[in-house]
N, C-alpha and C positions, 0 to 999 in steps of 0.2 A: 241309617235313615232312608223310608224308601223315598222314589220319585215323588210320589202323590202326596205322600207326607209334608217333604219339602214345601211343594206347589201350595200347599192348605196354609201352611206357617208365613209366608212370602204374601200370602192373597191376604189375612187378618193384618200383616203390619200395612202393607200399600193401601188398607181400607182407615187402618187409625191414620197414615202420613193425609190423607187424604181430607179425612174428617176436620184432623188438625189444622191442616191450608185451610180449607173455607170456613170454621167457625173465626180462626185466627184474622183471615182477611175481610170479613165481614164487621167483626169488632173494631179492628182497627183500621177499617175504610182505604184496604191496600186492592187496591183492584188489579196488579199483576200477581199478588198471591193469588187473590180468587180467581183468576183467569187460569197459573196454574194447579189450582186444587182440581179442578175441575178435568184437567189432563191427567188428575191423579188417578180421577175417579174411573176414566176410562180407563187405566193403566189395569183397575180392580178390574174392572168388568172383561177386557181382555183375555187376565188370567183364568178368569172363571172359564169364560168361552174356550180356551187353549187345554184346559183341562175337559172337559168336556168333549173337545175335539179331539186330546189324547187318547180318552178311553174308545172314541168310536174308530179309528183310526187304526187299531192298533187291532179291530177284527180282520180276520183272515176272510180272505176270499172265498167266493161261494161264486152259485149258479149264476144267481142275478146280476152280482159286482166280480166278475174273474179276473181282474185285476186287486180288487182290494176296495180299501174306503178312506185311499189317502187323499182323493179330492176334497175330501173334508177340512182339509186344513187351508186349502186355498177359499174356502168359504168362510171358515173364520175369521182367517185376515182380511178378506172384503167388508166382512160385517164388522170389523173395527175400525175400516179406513173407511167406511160412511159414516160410522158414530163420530169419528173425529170431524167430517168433512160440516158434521150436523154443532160441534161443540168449537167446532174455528167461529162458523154464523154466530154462534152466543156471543161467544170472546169480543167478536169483531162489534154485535150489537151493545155487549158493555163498554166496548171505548168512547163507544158514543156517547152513551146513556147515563153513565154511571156516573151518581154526582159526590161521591164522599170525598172527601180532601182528609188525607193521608201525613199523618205526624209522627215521625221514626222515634222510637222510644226503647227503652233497654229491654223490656219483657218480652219484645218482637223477637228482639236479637236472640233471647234464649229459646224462643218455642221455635226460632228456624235451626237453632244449630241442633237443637233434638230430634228435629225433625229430618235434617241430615244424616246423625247418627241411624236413627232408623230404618233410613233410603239406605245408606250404607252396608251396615247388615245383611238389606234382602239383596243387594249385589252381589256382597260378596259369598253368601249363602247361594245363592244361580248358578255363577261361577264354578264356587268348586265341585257342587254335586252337578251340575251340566256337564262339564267336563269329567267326572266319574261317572256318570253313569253313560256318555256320550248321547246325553237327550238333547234333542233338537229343540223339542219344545223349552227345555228350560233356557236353554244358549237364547234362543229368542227373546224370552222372558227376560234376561239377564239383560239383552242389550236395549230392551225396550224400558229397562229399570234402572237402568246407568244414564239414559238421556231424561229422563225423573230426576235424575241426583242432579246432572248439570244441570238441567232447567230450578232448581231449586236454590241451586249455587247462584245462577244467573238472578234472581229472585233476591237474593242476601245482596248480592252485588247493588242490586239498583236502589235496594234499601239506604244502602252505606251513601250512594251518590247523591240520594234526598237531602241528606245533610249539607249540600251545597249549594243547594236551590237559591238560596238567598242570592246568590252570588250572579246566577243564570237570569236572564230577560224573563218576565212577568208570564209570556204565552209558552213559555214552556215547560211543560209537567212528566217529569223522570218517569212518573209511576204510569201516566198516560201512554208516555212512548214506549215503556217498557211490555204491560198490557196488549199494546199494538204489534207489539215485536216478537211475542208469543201466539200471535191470532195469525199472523203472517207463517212462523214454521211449523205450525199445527197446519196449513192448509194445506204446504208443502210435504209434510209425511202421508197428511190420509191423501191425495192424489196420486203420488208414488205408490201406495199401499193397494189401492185401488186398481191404478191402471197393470202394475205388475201381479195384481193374484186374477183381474178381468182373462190376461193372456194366460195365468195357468189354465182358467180350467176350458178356456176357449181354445187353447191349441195344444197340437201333439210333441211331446218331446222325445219321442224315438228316435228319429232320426241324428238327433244332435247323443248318441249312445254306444256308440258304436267305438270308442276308445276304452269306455268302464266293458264294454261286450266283449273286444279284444284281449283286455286285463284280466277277468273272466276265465276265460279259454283257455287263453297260455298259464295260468294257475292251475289249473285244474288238468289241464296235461300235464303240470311239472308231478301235481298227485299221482299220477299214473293207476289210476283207481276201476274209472269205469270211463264206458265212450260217451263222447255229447251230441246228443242230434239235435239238440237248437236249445238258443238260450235268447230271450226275451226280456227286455228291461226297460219296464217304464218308472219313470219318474214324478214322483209325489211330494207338491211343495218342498222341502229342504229333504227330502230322502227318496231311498229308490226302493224299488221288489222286484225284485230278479224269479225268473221262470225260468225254471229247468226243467229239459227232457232228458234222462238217462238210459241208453241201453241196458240192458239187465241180463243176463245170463239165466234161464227159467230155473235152474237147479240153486241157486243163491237161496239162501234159508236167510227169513226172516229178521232174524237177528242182527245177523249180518247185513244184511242190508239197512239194517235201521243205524246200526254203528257207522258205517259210510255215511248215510246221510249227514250224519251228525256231526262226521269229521270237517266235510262240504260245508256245510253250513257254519261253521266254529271258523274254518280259514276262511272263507268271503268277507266276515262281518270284521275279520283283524287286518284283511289288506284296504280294507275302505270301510272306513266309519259311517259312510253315509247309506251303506247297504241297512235297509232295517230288518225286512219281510224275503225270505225264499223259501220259494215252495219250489220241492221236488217233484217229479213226476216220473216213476219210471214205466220205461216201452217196451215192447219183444224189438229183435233186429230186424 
C-alpha cells in the first residue's frame, strides 16, 4: 500500500470519527464530546493540509527555491496550530454558553467505543506504514492520531464519572469541567505548534549541522569513491537535504557516474532516516 493511499484511508475514517463525535454530542447534549469532535475535525483537516504539503515538498529544488520546498511543512504546521488556537476560543466560548444537561446512557457507551476502534485502526495503520516507509509525515500523523485516541478515551472516562454526579455538590458539572479541560490542552498544543514552526521558518538551522556534516564526510571517505569539496545541509521541518559537491575525473563516462551517484545516495538515506532529498552536484578539480 502506497503512502498517499494510506494518508486518503486514515483522512475518511478521522472524517467519520469526527462526524460521529459531534452528531453523537449534539444529540445527547455531551458538550465535552462536541468540544472533542471538533479536535477531530481539525485532526481531518491537518491530514489534508500534510498531504498536500507532502506532495509539494517533496519537489526538488530549482532556480527560485535551491534549497528545496521543505519550508512548506513549517507552514503547514502553523496553519494548524492557528486553526487550533481559533477552535480552543470555540471550545472555551461553549463552556460558557452551552446550556444541554447531559444524561449517560448505554447507546453513548457503544457509539464511543466504535468510535475508539476506529481511532484505533488509523493509529495503528500510521504506525506501521510510517515506520515502513520512514515518512515523517505520517509518524506526525500517527502521533497527532494517538492524542485523538486518548482524548477520546479521556471523553469515555468523564462519561463513566457522570454516573456519580448524584453524589458530588449541585455546582459541579463533570461534563463542564471536562469541556474546559479540553479547551485548556487544545490552547497549549496550537501555542507550542505555533511558536515552534514561527522559529523554523524564521531562523537558520545550519549552524546547529555540523555533527550530521561530520557523519557525512567520514562516510563517504570510508566509500573511498570520489573527493568532497563541500557539503551543505539544511534542515526542513522533521527532515534534512544534503548538498553535495563532488570532484569528478573529466574521463568518468556517464554511467558510471550515475551508479556512484546512486550508491551516495542509497548509503546516506540508511545511516540517517532523517536525510530525505540529496542532490549531487559534480565539479572539475
Amino acid at each position: 500500500m502506497k503512502e498517499n493511499k494510506v494518508i486518503i484511508i486514515t483522512i475518511i475514517f478521522n472524517l467519520i470519527v469526527a462526524i460521529l463525535k459531534f452528531v453523537s454530542g449534539i444529540v445527547f447534549s455531551f458538550s465535552s464530546l462536541i468540544a472533542d469532535s471538533i479536535q477531530s475535525f481539525v485532526d481531518f483537516i491537518t491530514d489534508i493540509t500534510s498531504l498536500i504539503a507532502n506532495k509539494i515538498g517533496k519537489r526538488r529544488s530549482n532556480k527560485t527555491y535551491p534549497f528545496g520546498y521543505g519550508q512548506i511543512y513549517y507552514i503547514a504546521n502553523l496553519f494548524t496550530g492557528l486553526l487550533l488556537l481559533l477552535i480552543g476560543i470555540f471550545i472555551l466560548y461553549q463552556f460558557f454558553f452551552f446550556q444541554g444537561k447531559f444524561i449517560p446512557n448505554f447507546d453513548l457507551f457503544i457509539i464511543l467505543f466504535i468510535i475508539l476502534a476506529l481511532k484505533a485502526i488509523v493509529v495503528i495503520l500510521l504506525q506501521y506504514y510510517g515506520e515502513k516507509f520512514k515518512s515523517e509525515l505520517m509518524i506526525e500523523a500517527y502521533k497527532e492520531s494517538k492524542t485523538d485516541l486518548i482524548s477520546t478515551f479521556v471523553v469515555l472516562l468523564i462519561m463513566i464519572f457522570t454516573f456519580f454526579e448524584d453524589y458530588l455538590p449541585s455546582y459541579i458539572n463533570i461534563d463542564k469541567i471536562g469541556s474546559l479541560g479540553i479547551a485548556i490542552y487544545v490552547f497549549y498544543v496550537s501555542i507550542k505548534m505555533i511558536i515552534s514552526n514561527m522559529k523554523g521558518i524564521l531562523t537558520n538551522d545550519n549552524e546547529e549541522n555540523n555533527e550530521m556534516r561530520n557523519e557525512i564526510y567520514n562516510e563517504l571517505q570510508k566509500m573511498n569513491i570520489l573527493k568532497i569539496k563541500k557539503i551543505k545541509i539544511i534542515k526542513m521541518a522533521t527532515y534534512y537535504s544534503v548538498f553535495l559537491q563532488i570532484i569528478v575525473d573529466e574521463n568518468l563516462i556517464i554511467k558510471k557516474y550515475l551508479a556512484i551517484e546512486k550508491k551516495i545516495k542509497c548509503r546516506l538515506k540508511t545511516i540517517n532516516k532523517a536525510i530525505r532529498f540529496i542532490d549531487i552536484e559534480p565539479v572539475e578539480n
